[in-house]
Backbone as JSON Lines, residues from 0, in Angstrom:
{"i":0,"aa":"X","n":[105.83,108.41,102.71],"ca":[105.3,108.02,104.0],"c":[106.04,106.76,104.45]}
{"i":1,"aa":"X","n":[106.62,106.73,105.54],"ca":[106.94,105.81,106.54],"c":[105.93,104.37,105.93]}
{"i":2,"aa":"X","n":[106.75,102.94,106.28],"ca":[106.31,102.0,106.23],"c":[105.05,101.83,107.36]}
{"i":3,"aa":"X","n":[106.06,102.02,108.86],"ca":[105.08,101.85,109.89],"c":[104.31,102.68,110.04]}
{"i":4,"aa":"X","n":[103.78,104.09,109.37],"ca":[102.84,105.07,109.18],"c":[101.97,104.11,108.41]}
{"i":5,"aa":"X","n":[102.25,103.62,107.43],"ca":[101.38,102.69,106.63],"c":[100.42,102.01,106.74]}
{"i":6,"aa":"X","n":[101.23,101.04,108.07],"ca":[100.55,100.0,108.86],"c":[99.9,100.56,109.23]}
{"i":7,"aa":"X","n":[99.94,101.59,110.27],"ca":[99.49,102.02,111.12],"c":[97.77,102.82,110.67]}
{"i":8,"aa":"X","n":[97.98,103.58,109.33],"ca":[96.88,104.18,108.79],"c":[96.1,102.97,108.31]}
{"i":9,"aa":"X","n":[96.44,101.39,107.73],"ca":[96.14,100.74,106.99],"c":[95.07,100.22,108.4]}
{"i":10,"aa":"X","n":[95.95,99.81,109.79],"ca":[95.61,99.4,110.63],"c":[94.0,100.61,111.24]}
{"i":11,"aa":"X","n":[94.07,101.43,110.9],"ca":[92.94,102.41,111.35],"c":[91.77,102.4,111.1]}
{"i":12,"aa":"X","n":[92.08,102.03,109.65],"ca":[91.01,102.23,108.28],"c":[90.21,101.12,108.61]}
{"i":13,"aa":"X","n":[90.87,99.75,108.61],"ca":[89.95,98.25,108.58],"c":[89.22,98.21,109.69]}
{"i":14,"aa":"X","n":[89.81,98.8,111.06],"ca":[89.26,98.62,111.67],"c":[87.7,99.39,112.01]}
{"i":15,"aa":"X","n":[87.09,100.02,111.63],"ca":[85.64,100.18,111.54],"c":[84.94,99.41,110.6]}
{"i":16,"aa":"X","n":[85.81,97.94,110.51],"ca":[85.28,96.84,110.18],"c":[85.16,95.35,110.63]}
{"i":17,"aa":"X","n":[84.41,94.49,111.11],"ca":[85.24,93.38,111.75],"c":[84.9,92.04,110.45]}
{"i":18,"aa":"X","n":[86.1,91.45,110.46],"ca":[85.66,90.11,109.81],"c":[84.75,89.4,109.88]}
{"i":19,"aa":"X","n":[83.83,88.97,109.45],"ca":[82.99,87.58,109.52],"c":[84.18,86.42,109.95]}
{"i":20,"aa":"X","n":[83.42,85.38,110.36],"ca":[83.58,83.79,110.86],"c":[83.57,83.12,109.12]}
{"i":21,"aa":"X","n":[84.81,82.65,108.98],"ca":[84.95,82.02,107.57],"c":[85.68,80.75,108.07]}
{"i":22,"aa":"X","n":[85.37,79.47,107.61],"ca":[86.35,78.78,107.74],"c":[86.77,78.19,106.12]}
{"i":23,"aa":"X","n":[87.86,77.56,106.38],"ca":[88.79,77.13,104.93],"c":[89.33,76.35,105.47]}
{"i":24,"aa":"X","n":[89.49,75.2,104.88],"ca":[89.6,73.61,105.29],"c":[89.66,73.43,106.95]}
{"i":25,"aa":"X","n":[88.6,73.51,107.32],"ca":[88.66,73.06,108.6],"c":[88.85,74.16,109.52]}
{"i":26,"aa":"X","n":[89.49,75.27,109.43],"ca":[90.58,75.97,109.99],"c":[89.94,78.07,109.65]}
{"i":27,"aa":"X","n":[89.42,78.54,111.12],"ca":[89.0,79.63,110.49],"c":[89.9,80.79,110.48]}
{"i":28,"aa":"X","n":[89.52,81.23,108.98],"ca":[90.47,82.27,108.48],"c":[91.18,83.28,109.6]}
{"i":29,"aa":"X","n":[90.34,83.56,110.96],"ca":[90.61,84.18,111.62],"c":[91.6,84.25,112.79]}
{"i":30,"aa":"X","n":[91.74,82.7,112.57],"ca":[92.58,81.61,113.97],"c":[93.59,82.21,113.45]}
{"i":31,"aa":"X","n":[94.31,82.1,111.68],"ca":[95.04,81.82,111.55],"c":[95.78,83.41,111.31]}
{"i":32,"aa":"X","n":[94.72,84.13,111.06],"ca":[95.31,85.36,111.05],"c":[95.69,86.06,111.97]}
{"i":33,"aa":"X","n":[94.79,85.61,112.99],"ca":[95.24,85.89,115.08],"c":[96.66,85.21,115.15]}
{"i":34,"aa":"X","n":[96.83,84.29,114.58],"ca":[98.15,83.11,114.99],"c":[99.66,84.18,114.47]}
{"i":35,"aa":"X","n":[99.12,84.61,113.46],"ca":[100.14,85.67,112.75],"c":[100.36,86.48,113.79]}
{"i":36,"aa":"X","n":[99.74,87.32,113.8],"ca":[99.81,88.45,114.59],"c":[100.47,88.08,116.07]}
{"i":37,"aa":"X","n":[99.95,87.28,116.75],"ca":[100.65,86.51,117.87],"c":[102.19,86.41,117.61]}
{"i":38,"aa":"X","n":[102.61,85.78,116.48],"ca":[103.95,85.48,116.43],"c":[104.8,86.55,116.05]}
{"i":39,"aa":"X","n":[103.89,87.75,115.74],"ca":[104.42,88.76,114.93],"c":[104.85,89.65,117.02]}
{"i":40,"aa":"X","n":[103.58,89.79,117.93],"ca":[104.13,90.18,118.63],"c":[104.92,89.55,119.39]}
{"i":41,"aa":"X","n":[105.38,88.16,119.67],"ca":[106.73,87.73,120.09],"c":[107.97,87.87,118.97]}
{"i":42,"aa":"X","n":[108.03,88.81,118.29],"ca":[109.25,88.65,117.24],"c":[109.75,87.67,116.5]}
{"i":43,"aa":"X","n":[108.9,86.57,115.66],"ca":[108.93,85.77,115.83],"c":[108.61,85.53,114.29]}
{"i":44,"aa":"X","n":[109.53,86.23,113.49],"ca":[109.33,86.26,112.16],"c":[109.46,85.32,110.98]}
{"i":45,"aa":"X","n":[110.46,84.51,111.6],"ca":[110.79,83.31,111.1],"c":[109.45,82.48,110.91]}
{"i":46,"aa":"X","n":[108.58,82.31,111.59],"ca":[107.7,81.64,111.78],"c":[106.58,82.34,111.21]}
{"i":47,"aa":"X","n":[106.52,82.97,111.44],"ca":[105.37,84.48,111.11],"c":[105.33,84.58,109.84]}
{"i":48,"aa":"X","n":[106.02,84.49,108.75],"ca":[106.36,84.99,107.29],"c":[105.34,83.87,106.79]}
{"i":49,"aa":"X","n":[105.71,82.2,106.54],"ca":[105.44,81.26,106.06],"c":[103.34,81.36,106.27]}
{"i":50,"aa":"X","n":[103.14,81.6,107.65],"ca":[101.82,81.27,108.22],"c":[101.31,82.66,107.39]}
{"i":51,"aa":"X","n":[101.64,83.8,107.21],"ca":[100.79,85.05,106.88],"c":[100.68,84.98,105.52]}
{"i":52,"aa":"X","n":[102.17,84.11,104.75],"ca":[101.54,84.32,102.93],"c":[100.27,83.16,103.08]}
{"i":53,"aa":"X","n":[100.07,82.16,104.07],"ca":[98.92,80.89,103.8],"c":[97.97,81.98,104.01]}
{"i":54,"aa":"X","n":[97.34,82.85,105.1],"ca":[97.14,83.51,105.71],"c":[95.75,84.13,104.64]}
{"i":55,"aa":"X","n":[97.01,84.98,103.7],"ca":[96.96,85.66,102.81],"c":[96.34,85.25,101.96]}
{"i":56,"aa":"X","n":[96.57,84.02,101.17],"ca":[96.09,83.43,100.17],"c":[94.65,82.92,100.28]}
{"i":57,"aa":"X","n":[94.59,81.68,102.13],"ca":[93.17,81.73,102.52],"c":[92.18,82.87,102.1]}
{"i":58,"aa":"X","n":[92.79,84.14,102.86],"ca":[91.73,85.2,102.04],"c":[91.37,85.57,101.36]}
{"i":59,"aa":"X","n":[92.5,84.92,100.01],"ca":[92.11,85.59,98.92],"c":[90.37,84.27,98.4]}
{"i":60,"aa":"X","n":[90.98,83.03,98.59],"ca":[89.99,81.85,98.22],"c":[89.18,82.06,98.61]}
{"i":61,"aa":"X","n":[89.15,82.62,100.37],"ca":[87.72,82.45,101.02],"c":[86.58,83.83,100.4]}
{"i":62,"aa":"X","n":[87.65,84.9,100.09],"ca":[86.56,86.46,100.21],"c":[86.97,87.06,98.63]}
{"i":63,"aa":"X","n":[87.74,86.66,97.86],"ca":[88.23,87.44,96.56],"c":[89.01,88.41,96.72]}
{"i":64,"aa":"X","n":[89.82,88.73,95.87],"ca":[90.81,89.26,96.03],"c":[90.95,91.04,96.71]}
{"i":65,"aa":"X","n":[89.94,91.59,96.25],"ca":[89.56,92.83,96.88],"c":[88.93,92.9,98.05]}
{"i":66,"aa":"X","n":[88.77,92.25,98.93],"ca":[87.92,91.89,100.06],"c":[88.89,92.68,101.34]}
{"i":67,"aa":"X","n":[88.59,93.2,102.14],"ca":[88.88,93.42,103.45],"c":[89.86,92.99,104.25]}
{"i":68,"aa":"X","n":[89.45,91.67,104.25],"ca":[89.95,90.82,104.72],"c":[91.48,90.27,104.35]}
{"i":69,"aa":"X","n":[91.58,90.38,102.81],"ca":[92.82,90.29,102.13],"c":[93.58,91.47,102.43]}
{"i":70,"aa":"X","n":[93.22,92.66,102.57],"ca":[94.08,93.82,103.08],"c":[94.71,93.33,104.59]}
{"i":71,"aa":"X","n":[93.53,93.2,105.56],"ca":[94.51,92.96,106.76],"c":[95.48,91.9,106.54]}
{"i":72,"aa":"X","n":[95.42,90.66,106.52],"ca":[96.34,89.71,105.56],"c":[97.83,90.49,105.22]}
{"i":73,"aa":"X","n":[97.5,91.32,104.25],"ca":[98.44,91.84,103.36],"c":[99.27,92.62,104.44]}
{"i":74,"aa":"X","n":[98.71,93.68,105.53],"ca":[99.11,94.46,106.23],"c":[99.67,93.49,107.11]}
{"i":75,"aa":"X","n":[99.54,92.85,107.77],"ca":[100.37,91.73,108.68],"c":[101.79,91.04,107.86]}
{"i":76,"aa":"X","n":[101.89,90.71,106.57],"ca":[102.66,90.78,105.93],"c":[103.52,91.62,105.5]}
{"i":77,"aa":"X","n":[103.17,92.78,105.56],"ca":[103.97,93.66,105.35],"c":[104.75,94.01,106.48]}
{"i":78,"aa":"X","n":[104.17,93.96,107.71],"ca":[104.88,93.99,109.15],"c":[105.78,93.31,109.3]}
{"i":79,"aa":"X","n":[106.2,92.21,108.68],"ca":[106.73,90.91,109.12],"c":[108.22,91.28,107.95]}
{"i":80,"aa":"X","n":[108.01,91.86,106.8],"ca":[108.88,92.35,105.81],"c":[109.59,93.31,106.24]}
{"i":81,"aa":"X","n":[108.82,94.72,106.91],"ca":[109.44,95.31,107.18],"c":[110.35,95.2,108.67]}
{"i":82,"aa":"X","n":[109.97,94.59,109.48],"ca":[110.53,93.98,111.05],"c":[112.2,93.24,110.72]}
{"i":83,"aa":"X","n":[112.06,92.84,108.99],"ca":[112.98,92.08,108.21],"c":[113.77,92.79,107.21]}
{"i":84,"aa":"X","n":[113.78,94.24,107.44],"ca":[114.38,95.09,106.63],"c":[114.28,95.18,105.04]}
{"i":85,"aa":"X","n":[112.8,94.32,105.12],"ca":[112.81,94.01,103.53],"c":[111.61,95.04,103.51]}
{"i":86,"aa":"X","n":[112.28,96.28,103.04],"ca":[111.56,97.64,102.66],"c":[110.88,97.31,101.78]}
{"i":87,"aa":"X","n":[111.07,97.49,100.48],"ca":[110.34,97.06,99.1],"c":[109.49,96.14,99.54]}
{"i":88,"aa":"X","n":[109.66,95.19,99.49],"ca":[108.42,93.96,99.48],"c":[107.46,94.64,100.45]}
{"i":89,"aa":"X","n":[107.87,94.97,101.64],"ca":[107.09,95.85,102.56],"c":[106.07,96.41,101.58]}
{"i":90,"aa":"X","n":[106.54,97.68,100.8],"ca":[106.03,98.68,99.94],"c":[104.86,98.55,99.28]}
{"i":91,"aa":"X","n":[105.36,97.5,98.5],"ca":[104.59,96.67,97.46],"c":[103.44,95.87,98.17]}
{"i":92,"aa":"X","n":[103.9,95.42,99.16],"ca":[102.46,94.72,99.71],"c":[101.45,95.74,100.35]}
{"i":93,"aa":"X","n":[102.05,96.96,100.74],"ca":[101.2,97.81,101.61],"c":[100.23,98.81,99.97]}
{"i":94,"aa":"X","n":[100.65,98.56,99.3],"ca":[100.55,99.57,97.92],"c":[99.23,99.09,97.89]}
{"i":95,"aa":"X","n":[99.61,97.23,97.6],"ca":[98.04,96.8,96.9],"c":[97.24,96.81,97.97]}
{"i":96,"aa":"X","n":[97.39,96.52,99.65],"ca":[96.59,97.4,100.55],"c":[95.58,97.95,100.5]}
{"i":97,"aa":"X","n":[96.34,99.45,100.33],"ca":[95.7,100.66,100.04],"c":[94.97,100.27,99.07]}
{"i":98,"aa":"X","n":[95.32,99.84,98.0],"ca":[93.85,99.81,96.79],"c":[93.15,99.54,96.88]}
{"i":99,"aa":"X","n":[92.99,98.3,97.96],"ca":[91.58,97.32,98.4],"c":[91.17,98.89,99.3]}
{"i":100,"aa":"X","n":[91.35,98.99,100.11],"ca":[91.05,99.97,100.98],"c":[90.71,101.66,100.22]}
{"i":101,"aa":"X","n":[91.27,101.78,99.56],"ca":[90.08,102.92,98.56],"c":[89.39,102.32,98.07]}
{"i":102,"aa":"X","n":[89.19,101.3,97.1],"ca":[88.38,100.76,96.19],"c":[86.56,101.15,97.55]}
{"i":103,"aa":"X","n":[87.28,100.3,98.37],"ca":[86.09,99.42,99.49],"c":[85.29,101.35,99.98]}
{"i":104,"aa":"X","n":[86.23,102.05,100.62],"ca":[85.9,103.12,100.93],"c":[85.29,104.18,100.14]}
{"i":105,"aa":"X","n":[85.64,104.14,98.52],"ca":[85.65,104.73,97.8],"c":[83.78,104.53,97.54]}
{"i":106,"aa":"X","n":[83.26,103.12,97.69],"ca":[82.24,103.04,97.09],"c":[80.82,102.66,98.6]}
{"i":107,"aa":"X","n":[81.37,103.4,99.31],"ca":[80.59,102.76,100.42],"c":[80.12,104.12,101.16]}
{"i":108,"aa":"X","n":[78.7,104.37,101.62],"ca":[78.07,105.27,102.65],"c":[78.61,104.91,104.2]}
{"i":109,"aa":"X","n":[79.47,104.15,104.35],"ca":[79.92,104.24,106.01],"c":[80.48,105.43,106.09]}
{"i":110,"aa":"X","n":[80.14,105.54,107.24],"ca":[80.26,107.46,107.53],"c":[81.75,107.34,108.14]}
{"i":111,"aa":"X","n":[83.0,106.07,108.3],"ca":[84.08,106.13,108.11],"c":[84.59,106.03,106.77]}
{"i":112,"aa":"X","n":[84.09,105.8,106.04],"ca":[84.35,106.36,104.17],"c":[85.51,106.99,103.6]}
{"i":113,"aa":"X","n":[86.03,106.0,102.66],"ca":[87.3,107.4,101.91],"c":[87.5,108.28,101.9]}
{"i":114,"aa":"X","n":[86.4,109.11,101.61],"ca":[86.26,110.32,101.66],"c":[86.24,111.03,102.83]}
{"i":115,"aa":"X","n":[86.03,110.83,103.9],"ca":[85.41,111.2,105.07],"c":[87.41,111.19,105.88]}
{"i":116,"aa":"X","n":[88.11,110.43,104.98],"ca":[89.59,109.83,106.03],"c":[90.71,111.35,105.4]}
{"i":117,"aa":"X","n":[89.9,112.02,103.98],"ca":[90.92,113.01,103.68],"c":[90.24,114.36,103.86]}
């Protein structure tokens, strides 16, 4: 499967979810993950890369590592890799993705459910 198929399914899935309001030093997890995405749609990768691994990591401190929230994170990162011809790293970040995203689906009655996506 295509990288940007990836995104794109990864991008489908989360969304019959919305984040909570988290903040982490001062600064909410969400600003900064909007800020990504912003720079990601002006092409603007240079800038974009540095802010999405903080991004990333915030989520992992604020929600644990399997959390939701760390997937979108991850998926914005992976955008920014692949926009950068860096396939692999792309790969690899979209891989562990998906795991949060079965794990989460796998064990949940939302009637958008793992099960319910095959």
């Amino acid at each position: 499967m295509q990288i940007s198929r990836l995104c794109f399914v990864l991008s489908f899935a989360i969304c019959v979810w919305h984040p909570s309001t988290s903040v982490f030093a001062g600064i909410p997890w969400e600003s900064i993950h909007d800020q990504v995405g912003q720079l990601i749609t002006e092409h603007n990768y240079l800038q974009a890369e540095p802010l999405a691994i903080e991004s990333l990591q915030k989520a992992k401190d604020l929600f644990g590592a399997e959390h939701l929230n760390v997937a979108l994170a991850q998926q914005k990162l992976a955008e920014i890799f692949e926009a950068q011809g860096r396939l692999e790293e792309a790969q690899a970040v979209l891989v562990d993705s998906i795991e949060i995203l079965e794990a989460f689906y796998h064990h949940t009655e939302h009637p958008n459910s793992y099960h319910s996506l095959h």
